[in-house]
C-alpha atoms as one frame of an Amber mdcrd trajectory, in Angstrom:
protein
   0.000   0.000   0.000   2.994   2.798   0.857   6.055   0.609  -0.435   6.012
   3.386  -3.711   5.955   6.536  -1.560   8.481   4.989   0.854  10.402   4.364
  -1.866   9.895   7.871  -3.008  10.461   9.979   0.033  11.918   8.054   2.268
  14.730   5.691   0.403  17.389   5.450   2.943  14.701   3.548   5.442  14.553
   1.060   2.446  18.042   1.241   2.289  18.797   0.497   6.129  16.108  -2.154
   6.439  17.411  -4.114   4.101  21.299  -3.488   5.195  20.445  -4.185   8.695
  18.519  -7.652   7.439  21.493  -9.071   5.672  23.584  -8.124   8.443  21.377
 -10.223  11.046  20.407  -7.576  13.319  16.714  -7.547  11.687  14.824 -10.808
  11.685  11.915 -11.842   8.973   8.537 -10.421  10.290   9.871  -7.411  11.878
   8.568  -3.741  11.295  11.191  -1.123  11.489  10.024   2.760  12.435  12.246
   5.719  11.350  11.946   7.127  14.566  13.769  10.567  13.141  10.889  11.121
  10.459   8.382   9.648  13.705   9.686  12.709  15.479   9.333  15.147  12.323
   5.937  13.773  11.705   4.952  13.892  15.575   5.933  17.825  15.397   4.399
  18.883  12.588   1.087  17.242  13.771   1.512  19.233  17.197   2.275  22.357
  15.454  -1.079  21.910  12.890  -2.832  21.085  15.876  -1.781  23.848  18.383
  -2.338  26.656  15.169  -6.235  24.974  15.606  -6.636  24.630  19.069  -7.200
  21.392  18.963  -5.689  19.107  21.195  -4.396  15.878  20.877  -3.857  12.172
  22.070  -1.584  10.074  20.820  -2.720   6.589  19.612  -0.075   3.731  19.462
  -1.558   0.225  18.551  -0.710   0.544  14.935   3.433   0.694  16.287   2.369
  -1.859  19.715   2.095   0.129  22.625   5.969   1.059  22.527   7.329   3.078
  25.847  10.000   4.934  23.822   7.392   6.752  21.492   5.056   6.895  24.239
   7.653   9.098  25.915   8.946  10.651  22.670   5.571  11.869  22.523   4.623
  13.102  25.664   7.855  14.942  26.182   6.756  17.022  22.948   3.186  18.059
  24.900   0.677  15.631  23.285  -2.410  15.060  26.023  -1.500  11.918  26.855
  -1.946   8.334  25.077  -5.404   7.008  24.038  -5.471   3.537  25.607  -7.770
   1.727  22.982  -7.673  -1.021  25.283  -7.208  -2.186  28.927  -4.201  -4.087
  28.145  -2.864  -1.107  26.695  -4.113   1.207  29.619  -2.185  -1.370  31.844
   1.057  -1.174  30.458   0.958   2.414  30.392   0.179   2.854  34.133   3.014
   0.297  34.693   5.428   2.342  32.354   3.979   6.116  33.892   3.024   7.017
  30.745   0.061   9.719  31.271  -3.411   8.171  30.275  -5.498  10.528  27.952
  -8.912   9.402  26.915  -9.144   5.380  28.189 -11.958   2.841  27.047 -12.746
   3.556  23.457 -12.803   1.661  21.534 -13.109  -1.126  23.973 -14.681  -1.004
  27.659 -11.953  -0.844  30.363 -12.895  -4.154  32.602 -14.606  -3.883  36.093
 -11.061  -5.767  37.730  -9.162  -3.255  36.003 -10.758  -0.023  36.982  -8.731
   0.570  40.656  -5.445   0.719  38.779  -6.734   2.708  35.799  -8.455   5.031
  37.925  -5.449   5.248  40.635  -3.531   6.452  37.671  -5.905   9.491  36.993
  -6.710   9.694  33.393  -7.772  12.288  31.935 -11.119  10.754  30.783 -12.948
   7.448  30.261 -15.071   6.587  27.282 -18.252   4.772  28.309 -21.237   2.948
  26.486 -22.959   1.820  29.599 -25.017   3.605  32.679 -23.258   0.280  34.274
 -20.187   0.710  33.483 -20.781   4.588  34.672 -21.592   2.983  38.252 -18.837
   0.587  38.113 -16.485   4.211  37.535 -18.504   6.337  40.864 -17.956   2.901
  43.161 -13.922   2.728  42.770 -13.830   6.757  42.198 -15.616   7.012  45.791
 -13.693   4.270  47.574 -10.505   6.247  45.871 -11.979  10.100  47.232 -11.684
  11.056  43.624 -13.592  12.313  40.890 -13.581  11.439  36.993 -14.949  12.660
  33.952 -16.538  10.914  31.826 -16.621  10.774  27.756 -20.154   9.349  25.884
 -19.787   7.313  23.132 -22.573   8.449  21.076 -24.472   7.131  17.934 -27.585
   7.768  15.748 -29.545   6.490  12.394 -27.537   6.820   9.406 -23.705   6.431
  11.667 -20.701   3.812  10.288 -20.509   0.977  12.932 -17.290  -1.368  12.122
 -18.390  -4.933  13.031 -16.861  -5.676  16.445 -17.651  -1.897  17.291 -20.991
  -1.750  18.448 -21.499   0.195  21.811 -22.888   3.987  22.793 -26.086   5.561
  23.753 -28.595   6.771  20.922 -29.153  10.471  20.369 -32.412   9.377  21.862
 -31.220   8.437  25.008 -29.717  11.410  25.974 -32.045  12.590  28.011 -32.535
   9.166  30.147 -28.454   8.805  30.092 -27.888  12.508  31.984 -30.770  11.949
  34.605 -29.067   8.881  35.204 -24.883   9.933  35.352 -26.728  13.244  37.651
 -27.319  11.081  40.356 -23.324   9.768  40.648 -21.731  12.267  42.395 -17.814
  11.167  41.258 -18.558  10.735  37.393 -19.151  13.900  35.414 -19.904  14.286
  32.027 -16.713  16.352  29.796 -17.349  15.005  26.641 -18.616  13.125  23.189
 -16.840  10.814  20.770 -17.755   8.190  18.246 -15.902   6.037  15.576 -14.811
   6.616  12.783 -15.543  10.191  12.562 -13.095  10.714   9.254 -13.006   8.103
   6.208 -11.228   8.090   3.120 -12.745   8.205   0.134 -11.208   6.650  -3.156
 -13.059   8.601  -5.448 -12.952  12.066  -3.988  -8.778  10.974  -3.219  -9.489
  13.002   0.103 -10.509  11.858   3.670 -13.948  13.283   4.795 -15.788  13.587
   7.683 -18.748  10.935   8.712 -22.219  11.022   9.936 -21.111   9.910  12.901
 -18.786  13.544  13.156 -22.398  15.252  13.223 -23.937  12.904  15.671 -21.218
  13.771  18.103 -21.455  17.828  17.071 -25.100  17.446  17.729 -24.619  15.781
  21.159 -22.501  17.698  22.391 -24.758  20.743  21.394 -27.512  19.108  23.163
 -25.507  18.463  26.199 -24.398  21.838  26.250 -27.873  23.279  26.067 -28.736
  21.889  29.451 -26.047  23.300  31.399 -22.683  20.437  30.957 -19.855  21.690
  30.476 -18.720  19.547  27.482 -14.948  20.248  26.731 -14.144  17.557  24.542
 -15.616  16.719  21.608 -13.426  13.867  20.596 -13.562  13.288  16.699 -10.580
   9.871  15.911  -9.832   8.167  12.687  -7.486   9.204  10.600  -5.951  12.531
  12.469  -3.321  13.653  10.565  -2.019  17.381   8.962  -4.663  17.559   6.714
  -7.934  16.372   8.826  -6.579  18.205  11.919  -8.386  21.511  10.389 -11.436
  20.403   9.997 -11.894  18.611  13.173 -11.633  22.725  14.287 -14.079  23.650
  11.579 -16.762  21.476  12.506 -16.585  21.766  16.368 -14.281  19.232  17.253
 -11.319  19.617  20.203 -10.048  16.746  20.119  -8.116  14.148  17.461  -6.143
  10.989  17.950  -2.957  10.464  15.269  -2.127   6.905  14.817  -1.438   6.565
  11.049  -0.083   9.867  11.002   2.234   9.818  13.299   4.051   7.701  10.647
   2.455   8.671   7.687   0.243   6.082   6.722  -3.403   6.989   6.729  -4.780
   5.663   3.273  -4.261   9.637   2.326  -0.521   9.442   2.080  -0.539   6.413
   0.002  -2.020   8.181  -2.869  -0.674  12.067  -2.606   2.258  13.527  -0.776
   1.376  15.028   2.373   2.874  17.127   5.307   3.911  13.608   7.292   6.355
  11.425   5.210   5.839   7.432   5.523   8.192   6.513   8.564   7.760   2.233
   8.739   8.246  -0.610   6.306   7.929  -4.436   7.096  11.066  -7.179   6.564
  11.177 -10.703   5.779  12.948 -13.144   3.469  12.423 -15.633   1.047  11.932
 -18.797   2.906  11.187 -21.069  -0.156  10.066 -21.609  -3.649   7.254 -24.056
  -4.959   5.046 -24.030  -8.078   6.980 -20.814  -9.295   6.287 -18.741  -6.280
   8.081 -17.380  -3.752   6.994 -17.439   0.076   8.536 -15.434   2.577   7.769
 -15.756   6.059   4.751 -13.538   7.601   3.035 -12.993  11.165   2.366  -9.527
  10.692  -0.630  -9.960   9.045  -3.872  -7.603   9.316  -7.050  -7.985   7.451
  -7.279  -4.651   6.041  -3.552  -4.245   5.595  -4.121  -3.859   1.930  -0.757
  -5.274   1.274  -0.018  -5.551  -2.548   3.877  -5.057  -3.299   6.949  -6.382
  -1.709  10.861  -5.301  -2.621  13.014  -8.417  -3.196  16.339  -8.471  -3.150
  19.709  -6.590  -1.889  19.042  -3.031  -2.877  16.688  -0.580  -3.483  17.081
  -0.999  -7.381  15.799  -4.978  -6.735  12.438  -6.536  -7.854   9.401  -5.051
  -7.003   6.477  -7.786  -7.170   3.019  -8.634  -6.290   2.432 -10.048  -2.803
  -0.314 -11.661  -1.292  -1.290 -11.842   1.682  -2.718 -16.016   3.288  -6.707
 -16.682   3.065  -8.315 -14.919   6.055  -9.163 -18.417   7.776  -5.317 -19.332
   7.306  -2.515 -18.571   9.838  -0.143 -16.143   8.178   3.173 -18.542   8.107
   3.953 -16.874   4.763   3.207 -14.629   2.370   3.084 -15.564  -1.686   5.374
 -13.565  -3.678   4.969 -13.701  -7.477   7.877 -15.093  -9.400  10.996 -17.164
  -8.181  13.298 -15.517  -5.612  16.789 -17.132  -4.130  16.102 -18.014  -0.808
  17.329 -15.663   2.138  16.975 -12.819   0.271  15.465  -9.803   1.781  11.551
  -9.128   1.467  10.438  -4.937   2.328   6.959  -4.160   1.851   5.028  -1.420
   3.440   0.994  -1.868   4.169  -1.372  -0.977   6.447  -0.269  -1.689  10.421
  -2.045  -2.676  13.560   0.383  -4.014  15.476  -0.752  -4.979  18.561  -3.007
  -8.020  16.780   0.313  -9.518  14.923   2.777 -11.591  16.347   6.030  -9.253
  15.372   8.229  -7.412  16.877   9.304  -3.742  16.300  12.414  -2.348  15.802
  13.277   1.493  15.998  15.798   2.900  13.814  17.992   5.986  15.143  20.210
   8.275  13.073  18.844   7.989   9.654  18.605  11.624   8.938  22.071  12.323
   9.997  23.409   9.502   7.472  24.459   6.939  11.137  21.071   4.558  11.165
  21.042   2.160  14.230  18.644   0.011  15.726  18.381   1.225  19.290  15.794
  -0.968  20.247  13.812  -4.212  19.511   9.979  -5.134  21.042   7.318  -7.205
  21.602   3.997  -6.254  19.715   3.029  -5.131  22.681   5.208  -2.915  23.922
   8.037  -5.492  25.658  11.774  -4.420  25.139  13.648  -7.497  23.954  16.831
  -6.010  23.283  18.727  -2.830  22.811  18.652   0.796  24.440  16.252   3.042
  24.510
């Protein structure tokens, strides 16, 4: 999906990838983040978003949960991280990494609340009056107070299937009478997801249905007297959609993709952030005139379509695809017949934290001296190397 732009505007990661493969520091199914253009990218988004007042957490499942951005990030003033998950809210408690908006897009746990909450975030998504009680209980045994963020939906809104969750426009009314009556939860804010898409056709990312649904909420709310400061609007935050999250009302976006570059947006035109992250293998065998090199970094929507084979940059570039989605992802077809061992870089669409690779960050690539400072677990894990 971004193998010809990293090609284009970013060369030397291609270069260093495949220099640091041959030379056995990088093993097959490994993605490797520029963390110089991370850093570039991770500015620029700051600066866009400061110039709009909006404000903004930084989302890191695509790259697995890793500390060293985490704190790359928050040293540079973003809001804090937007756990998408519990697991992912854990860690970051454990590594002191400041929790921004927690529970969206999946429910923090009832066990896991007294740590989450001990460690103050900033606000919690909800879709529940249940899981609003759950929140008052620990907040009250803890003498602390914690706002709380709807997750809101109406007719006509995008739900992704393994999404659904939030309280109707309808039951607004119901929803505050209820969250009135808990003296530790107060309601700061309105999100939904995804409130940006890409379109193919227009070649420009848009905002949903489900951006006015959480405009109109928070209009609503607003009208009877809560203070709503954040109206959250995620998906695909980057340079470009950071304006009109301010246009339409928004305060609040979440980078993910474009932190390094790789919303569908900069796959097709060159934008502000520059794609930071390609994924290496290596041919592992041949059979039936195809090549397979080994996988595990698989996601369904990774729209992975071109792989780099060979030694250099000037090598091979051929179709790849990616297993059947009821097949494990042990390798990856690559069209034609390649020599085994050599090196494999393709580029596609990340979310780390459901693969089984690790992550390697890349330091000094701008200034010519590229070294792998660090290797991880999907999930965040150092394995080896500094930080």
């Amino acid at each position: 999906m971004f193998l010809n732009k990293v090609m284009e505007l970013n060369p030397s990661l291609v270069d260093a990838a495949i220099f640091f493969h041959k030379k056995g520091e990088l093993l097959p199914d490994t993605y490797v983040i520029d963390m110089d253009r991370l850093a570039l990218n991770a500015e620029n988004l700051k600066k866009t978003a400061d110039a709009e007042s909006v404000s903004l957490y930084f989302m890191l499942k695509q790259v697995g949960h890793n500390p060293v951005i985490a704190r790359l990030l928050t040293d540079m003033g973003y809001a804090g991280a937007v756990a998408v998950d519990y697991r992912e809210a854990l860690e970051y408690v454990d590594q002191g990494i400041p929790l921004g908006n927690v529970g969206h897009l999946v429910q923090t746990p009832k066990a896991t609340l007294p740590k989450i909450l001990s460690a103050r975030p900033e606000i919690m998504t909800i879709y529940s009056l249940e899981k609003a009680q759950e929140i008052e209980h620990i907040c009250s045994h803890l003498h602390m107070e914690q706002q709380v963020m709807l997750r809101v939906m109406d007719n006509g809104d995008i739900c992704l299937p393994g999404q659904t969750g939030g309280f109707s426009l309808a039951s607004l009314p119901e929803v505050v009478s209820s969250l009135r009556k808990l003296p530790h939860v107060h309601i700061a804010g309105v999100t939904a997801f995804p409130c940006f898409l890409y379109d193919e056709k227009r070649g420009t990312i848009f905002p949903t249905h489900n951006s006015s649904t959480v405009v109109k909420a928070a209009a609503w709310l607003r009208d009877r007297g809560i203070p709503v400061s954040q109206v959250n609007l995620p998906s695909a935050t980057c340079s470009d959609t950071i304006p009109l999250i301010h246009q339409i009302g928004g305060t609040h976006g979440e980078p993910g993709h474009g932190l390094t570059g790789t919303t569908p947006l900069h796959a097709e035109k060159n934008c502000a952030e520059i794609p930071g992250i390609v994924y290496v293998s290596e041919v592992s065998h041949t059979e039936g005139g195809m090549s397979f090199c080994y996988g595990g970094g698989h996601y369904r929507r990774s729209h992975m379509r071109l792989a780099l084979v060979g030694d250099t940059r000037e090598s091979r570039v051929v179709p790849v695809r990616p297993p059947a989605e009821e097949n494990i992802d042990y390798y990856f077809t690559l069209e034609g017949l390649h020599p085994v061992s050599e090196s494999v870089i393709m580029s596609f669409r990340t979310q780390m934290f459901v693969t089984r690779s690790s992550v390697a960050l890349m330091t000094g690539l701008s200034q010519g001296m590229p070294r792998i400072s660090g290797i991880f677990t999907s999930s965040g894990q150092k394995i080896r190397g500094r930080e």
